[in-house]
matplotlib code that plots the C-alpha trace (Angstrom):
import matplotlib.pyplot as plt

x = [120.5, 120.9, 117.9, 119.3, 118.3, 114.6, 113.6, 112.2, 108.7, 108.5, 109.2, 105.9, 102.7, 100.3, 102.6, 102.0, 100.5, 101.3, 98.8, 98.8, 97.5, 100.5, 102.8, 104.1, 104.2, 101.8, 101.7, 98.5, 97.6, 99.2, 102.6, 104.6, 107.2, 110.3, 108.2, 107.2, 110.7, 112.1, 109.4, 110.8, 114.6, 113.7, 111.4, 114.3, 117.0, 115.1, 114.1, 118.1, 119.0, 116.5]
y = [309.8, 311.7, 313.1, 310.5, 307.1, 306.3, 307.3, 305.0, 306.1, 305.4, 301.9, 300.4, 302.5, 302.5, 305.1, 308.0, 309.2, 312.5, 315.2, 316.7, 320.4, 320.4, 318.8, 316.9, 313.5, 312.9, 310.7, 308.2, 307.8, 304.2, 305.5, 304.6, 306.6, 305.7, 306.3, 309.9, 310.6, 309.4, 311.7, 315.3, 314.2, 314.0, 317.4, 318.3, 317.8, 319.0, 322.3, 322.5, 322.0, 325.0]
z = [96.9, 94.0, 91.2, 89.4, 91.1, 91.5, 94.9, 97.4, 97.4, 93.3, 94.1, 95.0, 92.8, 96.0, 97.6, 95.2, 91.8, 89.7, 90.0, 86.8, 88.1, 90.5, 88.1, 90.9, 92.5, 95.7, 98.1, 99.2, 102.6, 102.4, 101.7, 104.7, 107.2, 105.2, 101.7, 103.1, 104.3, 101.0, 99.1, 101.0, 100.2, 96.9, 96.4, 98.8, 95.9, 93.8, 94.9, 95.6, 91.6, 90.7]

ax = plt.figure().add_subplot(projection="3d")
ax.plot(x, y, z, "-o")
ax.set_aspect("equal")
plt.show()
């Protein structure tokens, strides 16, 4: 994946929501294994690009 595409845990709303203090996507407790594992890649990539 790159920062580009829309991660896998964007794709259904349940999963997460942006906390505006953080500034940051979180996830809900309904978000599922692949959803979390797709959420660290991302912050992942990110964190790399900085």
């Amino acid at each position: 994946m790159t920062v580009t595409e829309k991660p896998y845990f964007m794709t259904n709303s349940e999963w997460y929501y942006f906390d505006e203090d953080a500034f940051r996507y979180k996830l809900t407790d309904k978000a599922p294994q692949k959803a979390i594992d797709s959420y660290n890649e991302y912050y992942e990539l990110l964190d790399d690009t900085e």
